[in-house]
N, C-alpha and C positions, 0 to 999 in steps of 0.2 A: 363443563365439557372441555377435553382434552386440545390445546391447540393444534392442527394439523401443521403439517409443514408443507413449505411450497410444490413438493414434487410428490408428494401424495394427494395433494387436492389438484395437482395436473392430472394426474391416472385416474381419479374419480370424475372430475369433467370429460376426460377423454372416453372414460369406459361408460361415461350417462350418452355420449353422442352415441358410438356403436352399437350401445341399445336403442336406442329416436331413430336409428337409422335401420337396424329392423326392424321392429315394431310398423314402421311407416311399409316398407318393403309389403311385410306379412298381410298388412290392410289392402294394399294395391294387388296382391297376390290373391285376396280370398275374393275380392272381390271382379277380379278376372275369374274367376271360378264361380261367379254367380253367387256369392255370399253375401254378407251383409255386414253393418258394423255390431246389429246385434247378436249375430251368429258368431263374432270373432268373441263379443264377451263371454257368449256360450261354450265356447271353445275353451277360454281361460277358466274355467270352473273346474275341480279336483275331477270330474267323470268324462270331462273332455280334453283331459291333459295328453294321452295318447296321440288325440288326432292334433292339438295344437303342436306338439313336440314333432309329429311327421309333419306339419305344412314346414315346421321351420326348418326344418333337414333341407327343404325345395332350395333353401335362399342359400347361395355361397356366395360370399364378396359381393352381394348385392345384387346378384345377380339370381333369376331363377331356371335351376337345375330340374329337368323332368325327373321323375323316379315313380319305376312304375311295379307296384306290387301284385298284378294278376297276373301279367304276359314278361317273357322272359325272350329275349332274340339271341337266336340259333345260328342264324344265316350271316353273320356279320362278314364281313372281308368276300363274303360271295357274290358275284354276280349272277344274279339268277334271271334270265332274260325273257319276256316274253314275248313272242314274235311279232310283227305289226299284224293285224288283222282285219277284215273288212266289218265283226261286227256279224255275220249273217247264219251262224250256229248258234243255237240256244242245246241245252241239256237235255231237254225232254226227248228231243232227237237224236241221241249224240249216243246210239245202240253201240257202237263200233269202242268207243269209247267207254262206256262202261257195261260191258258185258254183265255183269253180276246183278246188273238192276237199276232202274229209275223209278225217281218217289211220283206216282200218279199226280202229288199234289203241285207238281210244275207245271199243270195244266189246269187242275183245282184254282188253282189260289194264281189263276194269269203269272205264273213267275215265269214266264216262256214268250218274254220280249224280247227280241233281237236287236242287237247294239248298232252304235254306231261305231265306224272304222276307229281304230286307235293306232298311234304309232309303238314301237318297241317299248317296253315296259320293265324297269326292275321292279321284280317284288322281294318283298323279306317276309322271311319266316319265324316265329316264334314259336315259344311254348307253353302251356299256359301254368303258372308256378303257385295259384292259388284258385278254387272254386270261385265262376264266378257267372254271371248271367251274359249275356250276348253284349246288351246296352253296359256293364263295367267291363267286361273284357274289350271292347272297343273302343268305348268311351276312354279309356285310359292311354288309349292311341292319340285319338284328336276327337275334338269334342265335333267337329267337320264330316260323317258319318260317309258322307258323299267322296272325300278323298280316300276312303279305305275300300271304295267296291270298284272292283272288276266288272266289262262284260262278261256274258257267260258264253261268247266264244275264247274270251282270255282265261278264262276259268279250263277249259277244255282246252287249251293250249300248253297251259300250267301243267296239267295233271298227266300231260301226254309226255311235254317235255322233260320234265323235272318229277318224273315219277318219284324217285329216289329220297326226294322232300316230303314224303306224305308219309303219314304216322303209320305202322302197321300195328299186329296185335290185334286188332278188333277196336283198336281207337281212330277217333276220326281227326279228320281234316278238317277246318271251317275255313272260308269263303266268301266273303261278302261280296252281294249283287246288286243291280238295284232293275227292279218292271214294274213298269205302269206309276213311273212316282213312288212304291214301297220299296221299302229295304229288304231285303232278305239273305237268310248265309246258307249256303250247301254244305252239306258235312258229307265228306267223301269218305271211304273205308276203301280198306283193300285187303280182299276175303285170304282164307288161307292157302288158294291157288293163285295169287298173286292178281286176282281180277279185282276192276272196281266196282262198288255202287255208289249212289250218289240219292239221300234226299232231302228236302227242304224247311227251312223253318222260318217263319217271319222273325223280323227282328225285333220285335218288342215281346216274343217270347220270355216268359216270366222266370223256365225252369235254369234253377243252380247245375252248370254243369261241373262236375269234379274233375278237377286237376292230376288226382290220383294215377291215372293213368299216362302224362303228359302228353294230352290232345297239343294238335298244333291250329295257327292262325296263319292264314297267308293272306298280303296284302300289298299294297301299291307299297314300295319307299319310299320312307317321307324324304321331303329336303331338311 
């Protein structure tokens, strides 16, 4: 075997730390994501090089980087405000508001709990940049399901004030709320007289919605 010389066995110690130091990162990484160490050997196998090659994109300088492949933000540099509110409109009620129709099932499915008061609120807008279910389109926000919902008086403040932000075309809106302890998201449209309707979906809803159209997401701003 060929003898190295001093400054090439410097760059191969140096370049074996950079790698110990992601490696370790990527562990601490999957494993905030609720993985395991045997999911990360899962991962290094030739059918899981894709998802291993995206965790490692996360880690820059050691640090980790969000990157989010379903939802896409729209709204950046805007402030989109939402007024303080007492909390005491729910949607089921909210005729004035959405002319064009409410989903029975706000009444169906108790989603027709009245909030409690909130102070001013930015929210951000997205758009969704790949098919995805309720739970991966959100989940890819924060795994924290409860920082992403509005009351649904804030919801109907939203939609009043910031009309302008809502998808037209016959695509919708989504919303997340929370009654009675469940989650659930409103999908708002605005028909081709500029009116709204509004109906409801629990949030462990199973179906793939398509991106196709680029629905939007509205939600608290994170810090």
């Amino acid at each position: 075997m060929a003898k190295r010389n001093p400054k090439e066995v410097e760059a191969i110690v140096s370049a074996m730390g950079v790698f110990t130091t992601l490696i370790t990162n990527l562990v601490e990484l999957v494993k905030k994501l609720g993985g395991t160490v045997e999911n990360i050997y899962r991962l290094a196998t030739p059918e899981g090089r894709k998802t291993l090659e995206a965790i490692a994109q996360l880690i820059v300088n050691g640090a980790v980087v969000a990157k989010n492949e379903f939802l896409r933000i729209i709204s950046g540099g805007q402030s989109l405000v939402i007024d303080a509110v007492d909390g005491s409109k729910i949607i089921a009620k909210a005729k004035k508001t959405f002319p064009a129709g409410i989903d029975s099932d706000f009444v169906r499915w108790s989603a027709d709990e009245p909030g409690q008061p909130t102070p001013e609120t930015v929210a951000s807008v997205y758009e969704m940049a790949r098919d995805a279910t309720f739970s991966q389109m959100l989940g890819s926000l924060s795994a924290d399901i409860s920082k992403l919902c509005f009351t649904q008086h804030q919801i109907i403040n939203f939609v009043e004030k910031h009309f302008n932000w809502l998808r037209t075309g016959g695509y919708a809106t989504f919303l997340p709320f929370v009654s009675y302890g469940h989650f659930f998201v409103a999908r708002v449209h605005v028909d081709s007289g500029g009116r709204l309707d509004v109906f409801v979906r629990r949030f462990g809803h199973d179906g793939v919605w398509s991106a196709g159209g680029r629905p939007r997401v509205v939600v608290p701003q994170l810090a």
